[in-house]
C-alpha positions as CSV (number, residue, x, y, z in Angstrom):
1,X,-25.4,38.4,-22.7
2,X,-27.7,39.0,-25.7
3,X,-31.4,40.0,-25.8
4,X,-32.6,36.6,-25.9
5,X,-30.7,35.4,-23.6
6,X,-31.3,37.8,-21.1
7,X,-35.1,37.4,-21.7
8,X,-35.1,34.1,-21.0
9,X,-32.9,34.3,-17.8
10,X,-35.5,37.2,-16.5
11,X,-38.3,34.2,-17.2
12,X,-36.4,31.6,-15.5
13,X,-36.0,34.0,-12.4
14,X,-39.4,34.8,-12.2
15,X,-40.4,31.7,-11.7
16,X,-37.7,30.7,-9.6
17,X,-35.9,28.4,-12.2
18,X,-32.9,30.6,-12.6
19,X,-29.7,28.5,-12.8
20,X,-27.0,29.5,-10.3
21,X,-24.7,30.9,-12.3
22,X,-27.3,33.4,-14.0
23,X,-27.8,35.7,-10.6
24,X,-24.2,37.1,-9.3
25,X,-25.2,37.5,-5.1
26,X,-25.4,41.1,-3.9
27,X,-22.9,41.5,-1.2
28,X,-22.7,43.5,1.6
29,X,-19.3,43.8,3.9
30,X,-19.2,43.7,7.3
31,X,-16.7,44.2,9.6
32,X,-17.2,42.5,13.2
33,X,-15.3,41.2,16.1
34,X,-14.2,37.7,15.3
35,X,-11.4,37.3,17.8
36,X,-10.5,39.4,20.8
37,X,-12.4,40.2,23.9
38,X,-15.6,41.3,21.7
39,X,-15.9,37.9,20.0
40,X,-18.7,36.7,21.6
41,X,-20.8,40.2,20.3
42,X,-19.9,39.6,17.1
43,X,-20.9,36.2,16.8
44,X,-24.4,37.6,18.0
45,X,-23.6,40.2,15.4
46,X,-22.8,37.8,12.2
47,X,-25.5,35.6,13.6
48,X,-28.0,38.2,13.4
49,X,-27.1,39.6,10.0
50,X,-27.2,36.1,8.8
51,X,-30.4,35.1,9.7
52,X,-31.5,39.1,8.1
53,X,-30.3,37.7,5.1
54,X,-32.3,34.4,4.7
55,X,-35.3,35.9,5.3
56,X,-34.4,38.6,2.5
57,X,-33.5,35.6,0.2
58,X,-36.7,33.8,0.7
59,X,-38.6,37.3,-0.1
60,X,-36.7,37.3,-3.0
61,X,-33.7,38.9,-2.3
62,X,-32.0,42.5,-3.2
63,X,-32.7,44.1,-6.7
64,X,-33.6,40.3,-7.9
65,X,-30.2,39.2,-6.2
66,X,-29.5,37.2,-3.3
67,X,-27.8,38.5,-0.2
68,X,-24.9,37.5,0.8
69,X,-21.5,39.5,2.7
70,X,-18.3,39.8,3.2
71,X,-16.8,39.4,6.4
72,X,-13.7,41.0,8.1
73,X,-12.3,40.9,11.9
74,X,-12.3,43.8,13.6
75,X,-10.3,42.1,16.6
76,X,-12.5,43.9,19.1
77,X,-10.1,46.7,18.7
78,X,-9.9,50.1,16.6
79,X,-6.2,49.3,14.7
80,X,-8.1,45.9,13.7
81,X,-11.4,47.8,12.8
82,X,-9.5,50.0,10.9
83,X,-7.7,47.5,9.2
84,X,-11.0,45.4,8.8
85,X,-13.0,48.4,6.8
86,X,-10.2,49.3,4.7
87,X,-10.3,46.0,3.1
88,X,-13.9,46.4,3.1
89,X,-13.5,49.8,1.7
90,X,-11.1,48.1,-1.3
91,X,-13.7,45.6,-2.6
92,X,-15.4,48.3,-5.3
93,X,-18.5,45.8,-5.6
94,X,-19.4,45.7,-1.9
95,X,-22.7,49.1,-2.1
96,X,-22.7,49.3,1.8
97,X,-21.6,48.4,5.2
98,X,-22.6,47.0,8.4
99,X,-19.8,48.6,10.7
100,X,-18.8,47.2,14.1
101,X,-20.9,48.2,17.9
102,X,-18.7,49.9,19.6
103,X,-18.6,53.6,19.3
104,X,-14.9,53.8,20.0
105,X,-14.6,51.2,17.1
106,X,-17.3,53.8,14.8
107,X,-15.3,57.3,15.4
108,X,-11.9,55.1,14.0
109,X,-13.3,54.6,10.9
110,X,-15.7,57.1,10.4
111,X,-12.9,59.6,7.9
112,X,-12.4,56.1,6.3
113,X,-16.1,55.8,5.2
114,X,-16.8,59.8,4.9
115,X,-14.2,59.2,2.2
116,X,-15.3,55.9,1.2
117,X,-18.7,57.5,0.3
118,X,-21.0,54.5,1.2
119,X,-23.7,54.0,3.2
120,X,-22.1,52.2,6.5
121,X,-24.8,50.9,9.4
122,X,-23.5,51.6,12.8
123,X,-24.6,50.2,16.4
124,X,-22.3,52.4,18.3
125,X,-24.7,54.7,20.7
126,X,-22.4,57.9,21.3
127,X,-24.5,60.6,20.0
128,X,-21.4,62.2,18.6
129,X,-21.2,60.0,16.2
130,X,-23.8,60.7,13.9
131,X,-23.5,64.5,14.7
132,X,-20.2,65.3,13.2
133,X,-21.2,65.8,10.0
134,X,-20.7,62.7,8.4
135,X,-24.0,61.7,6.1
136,X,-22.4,58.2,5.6
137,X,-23.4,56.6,8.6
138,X,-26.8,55.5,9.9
139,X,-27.8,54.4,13.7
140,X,-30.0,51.1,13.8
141,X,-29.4,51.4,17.8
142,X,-31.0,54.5,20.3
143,X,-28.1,57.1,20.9
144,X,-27.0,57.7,24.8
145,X,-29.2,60.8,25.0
146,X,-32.1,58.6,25.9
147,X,-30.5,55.7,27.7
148,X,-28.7,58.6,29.7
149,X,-32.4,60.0,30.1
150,X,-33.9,56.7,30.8
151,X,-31.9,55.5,33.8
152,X,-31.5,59.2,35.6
153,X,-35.4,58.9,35.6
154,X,-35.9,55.3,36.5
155,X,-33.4,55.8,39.1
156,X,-34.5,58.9,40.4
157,X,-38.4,58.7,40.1
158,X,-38.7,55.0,40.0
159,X,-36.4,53.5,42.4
160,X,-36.4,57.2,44.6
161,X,-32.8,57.4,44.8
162,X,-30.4,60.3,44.4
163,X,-26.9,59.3,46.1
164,X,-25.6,58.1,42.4
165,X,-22.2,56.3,41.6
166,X,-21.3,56.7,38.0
167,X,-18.7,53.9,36.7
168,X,-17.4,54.2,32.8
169,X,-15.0,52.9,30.7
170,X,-13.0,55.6,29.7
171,X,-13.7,55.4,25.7
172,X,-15.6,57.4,23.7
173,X,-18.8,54.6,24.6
174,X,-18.6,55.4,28.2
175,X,-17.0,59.2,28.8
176,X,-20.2,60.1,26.5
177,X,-22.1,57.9,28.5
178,X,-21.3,59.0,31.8
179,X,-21.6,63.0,30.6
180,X,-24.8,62.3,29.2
181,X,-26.0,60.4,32.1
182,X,-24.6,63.4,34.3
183,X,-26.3,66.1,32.7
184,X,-29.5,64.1,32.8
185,X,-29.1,64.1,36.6
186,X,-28.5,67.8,37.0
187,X,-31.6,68.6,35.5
188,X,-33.2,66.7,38.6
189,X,-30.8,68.5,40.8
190,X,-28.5,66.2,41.3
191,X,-24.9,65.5,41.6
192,X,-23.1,62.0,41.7
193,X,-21.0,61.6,44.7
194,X,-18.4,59.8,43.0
195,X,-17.7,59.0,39.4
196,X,-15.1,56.5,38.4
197,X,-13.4,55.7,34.9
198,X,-11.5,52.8,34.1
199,X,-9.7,51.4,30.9
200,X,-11.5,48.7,28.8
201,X,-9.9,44.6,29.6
202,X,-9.2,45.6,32.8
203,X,-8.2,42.1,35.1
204,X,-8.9,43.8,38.5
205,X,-11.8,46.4,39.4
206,X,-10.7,46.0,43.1
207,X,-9.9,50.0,43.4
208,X,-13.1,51.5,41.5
209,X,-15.5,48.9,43.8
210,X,-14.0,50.7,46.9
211,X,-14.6,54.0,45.9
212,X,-18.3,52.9,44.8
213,X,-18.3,51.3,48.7
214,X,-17.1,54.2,50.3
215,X,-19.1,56.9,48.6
216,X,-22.0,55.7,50.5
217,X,-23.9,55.7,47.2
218,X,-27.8,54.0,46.9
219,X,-27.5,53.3,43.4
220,X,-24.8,52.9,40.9
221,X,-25.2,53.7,37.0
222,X,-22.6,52.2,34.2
223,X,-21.3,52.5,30.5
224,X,-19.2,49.6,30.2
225,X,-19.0,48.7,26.6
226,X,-17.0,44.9,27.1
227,X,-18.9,42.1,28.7
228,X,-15.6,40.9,30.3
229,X,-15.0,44.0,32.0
230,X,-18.8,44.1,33.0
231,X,-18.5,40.5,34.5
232,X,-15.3,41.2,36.5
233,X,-16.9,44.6,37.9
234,X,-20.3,43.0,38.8
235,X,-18.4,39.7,41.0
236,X,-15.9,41.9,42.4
237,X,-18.4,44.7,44.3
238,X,-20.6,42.2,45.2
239,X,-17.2,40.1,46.3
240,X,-17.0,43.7,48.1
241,X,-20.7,43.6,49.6
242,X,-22.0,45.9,47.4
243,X,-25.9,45.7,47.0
244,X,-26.9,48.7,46.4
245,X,-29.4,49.1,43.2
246,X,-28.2,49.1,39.8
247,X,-29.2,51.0,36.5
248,X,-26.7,50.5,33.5
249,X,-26.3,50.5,29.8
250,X,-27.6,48.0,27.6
251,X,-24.6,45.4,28.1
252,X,-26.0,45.2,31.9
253,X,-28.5,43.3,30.4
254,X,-26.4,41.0,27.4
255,X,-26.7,37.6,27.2
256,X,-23.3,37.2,27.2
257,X,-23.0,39.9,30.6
258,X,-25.5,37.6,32.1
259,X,-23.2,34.4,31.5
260,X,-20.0,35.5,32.3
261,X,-21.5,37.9,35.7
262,X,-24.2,34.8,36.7
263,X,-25.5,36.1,40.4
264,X,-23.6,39.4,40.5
265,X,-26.4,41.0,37.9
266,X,-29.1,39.5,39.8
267,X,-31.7,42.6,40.2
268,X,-30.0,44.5,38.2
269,X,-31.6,47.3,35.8
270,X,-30.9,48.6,32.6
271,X,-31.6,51.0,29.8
272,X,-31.7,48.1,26.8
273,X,-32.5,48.8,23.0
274,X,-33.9,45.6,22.6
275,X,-36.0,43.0,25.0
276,X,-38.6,40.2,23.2
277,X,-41.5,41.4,24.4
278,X,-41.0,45.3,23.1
279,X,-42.9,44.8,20.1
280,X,-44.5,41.7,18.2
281,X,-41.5,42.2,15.5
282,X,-39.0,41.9,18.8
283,X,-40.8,38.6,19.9
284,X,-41.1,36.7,16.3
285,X,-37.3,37.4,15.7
286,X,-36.3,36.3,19.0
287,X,-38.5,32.9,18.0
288,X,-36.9,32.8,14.6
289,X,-33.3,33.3,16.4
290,X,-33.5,30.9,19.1
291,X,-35.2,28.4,16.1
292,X,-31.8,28.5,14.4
293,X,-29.3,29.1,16.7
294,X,-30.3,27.4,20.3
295,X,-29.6,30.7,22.0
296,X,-31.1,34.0,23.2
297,X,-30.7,36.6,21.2
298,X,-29.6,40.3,22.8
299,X,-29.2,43.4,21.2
300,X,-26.1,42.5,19.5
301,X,-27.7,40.8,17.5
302,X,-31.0,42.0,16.7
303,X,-29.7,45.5,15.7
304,X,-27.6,44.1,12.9
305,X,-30.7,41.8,11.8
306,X,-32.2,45.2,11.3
307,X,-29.6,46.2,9.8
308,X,-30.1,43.8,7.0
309,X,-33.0,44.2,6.9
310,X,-33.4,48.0,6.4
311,X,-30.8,48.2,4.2
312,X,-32.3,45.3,1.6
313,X,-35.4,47.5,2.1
314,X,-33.3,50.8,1.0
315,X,-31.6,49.4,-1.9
316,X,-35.3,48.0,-3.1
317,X,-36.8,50.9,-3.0
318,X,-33.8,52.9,-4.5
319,X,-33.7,50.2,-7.2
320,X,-29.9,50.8,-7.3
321,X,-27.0,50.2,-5.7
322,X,-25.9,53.9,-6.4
323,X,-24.6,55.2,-3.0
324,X,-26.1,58.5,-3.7
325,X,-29.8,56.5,-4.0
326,X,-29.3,53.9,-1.0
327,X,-28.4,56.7,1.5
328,X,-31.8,58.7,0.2
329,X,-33.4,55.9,0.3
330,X,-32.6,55.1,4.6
331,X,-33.2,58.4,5.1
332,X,-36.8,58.1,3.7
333,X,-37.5,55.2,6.2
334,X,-40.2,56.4,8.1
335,X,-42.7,54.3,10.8
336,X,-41.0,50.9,9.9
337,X,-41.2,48.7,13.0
338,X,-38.0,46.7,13.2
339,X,-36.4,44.1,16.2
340,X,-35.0,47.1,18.1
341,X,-38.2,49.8,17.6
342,X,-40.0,52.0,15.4
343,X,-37.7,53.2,12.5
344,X,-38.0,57.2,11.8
345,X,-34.7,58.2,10.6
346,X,-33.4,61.8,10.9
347,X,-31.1,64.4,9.0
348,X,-28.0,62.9,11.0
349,X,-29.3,59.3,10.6
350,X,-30.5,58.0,13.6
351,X,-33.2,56.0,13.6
352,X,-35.0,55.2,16.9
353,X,-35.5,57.5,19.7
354,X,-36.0,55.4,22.5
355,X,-35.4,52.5,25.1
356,X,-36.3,49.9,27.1
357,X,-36.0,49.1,30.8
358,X,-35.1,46.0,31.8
359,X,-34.3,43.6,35.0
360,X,-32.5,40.9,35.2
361,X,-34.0,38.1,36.9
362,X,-32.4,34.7,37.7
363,X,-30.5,34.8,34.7
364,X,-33.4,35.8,32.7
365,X,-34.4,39.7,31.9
366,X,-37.7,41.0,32.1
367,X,-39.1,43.8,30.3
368,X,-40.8,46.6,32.3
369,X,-41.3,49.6,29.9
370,X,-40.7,51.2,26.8
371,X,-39.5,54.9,26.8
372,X,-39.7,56.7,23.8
373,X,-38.4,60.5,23.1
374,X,-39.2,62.9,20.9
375,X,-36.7,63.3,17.8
């Protein structure tokens, strides 16, 4: 394109008379469960990102582009999320990455993306993750230091209980979860009387509700990363007569959790990264999501829409797409209220530092409290 040409397509922008083929979209890749036991997360997840991305648009999109992505199935599982970012990875033209929620998912790809050398936006929570070394990745979700933190102390000073059963998946989501959540309740002196582990798309829980039964345990706290499995587990202990109080990861509280449990979550609490009325940004998404798409959204969704968000912010401010410039950039984001909490990102890239607790009320979930740490 010669000078005069590319004056007069810089005039035409600016006044929003562009013709299409003058503006090449910026895209950026994301790799999410499509199909599999996590589809119904990653539809929040692409739903969420999408509705980032119009809002960018009508703001006038990234570097003078608009936003747009690429989109690869994960298959809710880590051969397919590997699989998923490598053809990510291939596409020299894509600058960054929104990488899939599960942490077991993160820690398969994370030597593909420290070699990679891009900027990839992560929702798993293990706090590993972020503190191996890698500088490529970036949290837009707490890390289970707090939510560990959070429901030993609800648990224990709200709900005065102290005969805790500890259920897990046995991933890297939920053995971090349940060691994290362990240690938080040593340093109030106590010990769980029975912790039980259990492969993720399990059919039948029937063996790890007994031992929750028979431990004589007053409250019970989870990491279970699937909805699936954390619908099965809720209707078989209370098939099992289990009522004893409940204080779980975020997913105790998903919209999808909520559908496929129904009465078996009734009353039950959780440490949750994002409820509507957190913060006025938390409640005017939720109104712009349920606008668009009919449906609550959870934090499946709103921590990709952040996502976006931050990252259009990043590249902005970097003015570039230079890897280099975009990862100084997200590390400079400081104080910026998003969906999920106050952005302050830190040397290993995490940026928020706290939760909320939840209930879930017929088939509704109420916010009772933010908790927030220091970094």
């Amino acid at each position: 394109m010669n000078r005069r040409a590319t004056l007069i397509s810089a005039v035409l922008l600016s006044v929003g008379l562009a013709p299409a083929h003058a503006v090449e979209p910026l895209r950026i890749g994301i790799a999410a469960a499509i199909t599999g036991p996590g589809a119904e997360s990653g539809k929040y997840l692409v739903q969420g990102a999408r509705l980032a991305a119009e809002e960018v648009n009508k703001a006038g999109g990234v570097l003078g582009r608009p936003l747009d992505f690429v989109i690869q199935d994960d298959q809710s599982t880590n051969p397919g999320a590997v699989l998923a970012f490598s053809k990510l990875a291939a596409d020299s033209a894509l600058p960054a990455f929104i990488a899939p929620v599960r942490s077991t998912q993160v820690q398969a790809i994370a030597p593909d993306v420290a070699r990679t050398g891009k900027p990839a936006m992560i929702g798993g929570t293990d706090p590993q993750l972020t503190a191996a070394g890698n500088p490529w990745l970036f949290r837009f979700r707490p890390n289970d230091r707090y939510s560990a933190r959070v429901i030993a102390e609800f648990g224990v000073k709200t709900l005065n209980r102290r005969k805790w059963a500890l259920v897990h998946s046995s991933d890297t989501f939920g053995t971090s979860g349940m060691r994290n959540l362990a240690a938080a309740l040593k340093e109030q002196g106590i010990e769980p009387v029975v912790v039980q582990a259990f492969p993720n798309n399990s059919q039948d829980f029937t063996a790890v509700a007994l031992a929750v039964k028979q431990s004589g345990a007053d409250v019970l706290g989870t990491y279970i990363p699937f909805e699936t499995d954390q619908g099965i587990f809720a209707r078989q202990l209370r098939q099992l007569g289990v009522a004893i109080d409940w204080v779980g990861s975020s997913t105790t509280s998903s919209a999808t959790a909520l559908k496929l449990a129904g009465a078996a979550l009734e009353g039950a609490y959780a440490a949750s990264d994002f409820h509507r009325d957190a913060n006025p940004v938390a409640k005017a998404y939720a109104e712009r999501y349920e606008a668009a798409y009919k449906a609550a959204p959870d934090f499946f969704s709103a921590w990709a829409y952040d996502a976006v968000t931050l990252l259009s912010r990043a590249i902005n401010r970097a003015g570039s797409t230079e890897p280099g410039r975009i990862r100084d950039a997200l590390l400079a984001t400081k104080g910026v209220q998003g969906a999920e909490g106050m952005y302050d990102f830190d040397a290993n890239g995490d940026g928020l530092h706290g939760y909320n607790v939840v209930r879930n009320e017929r088939g509704a979930v109420k916010f009772i409290k933010r908790v927030e740490f220091e970094k």
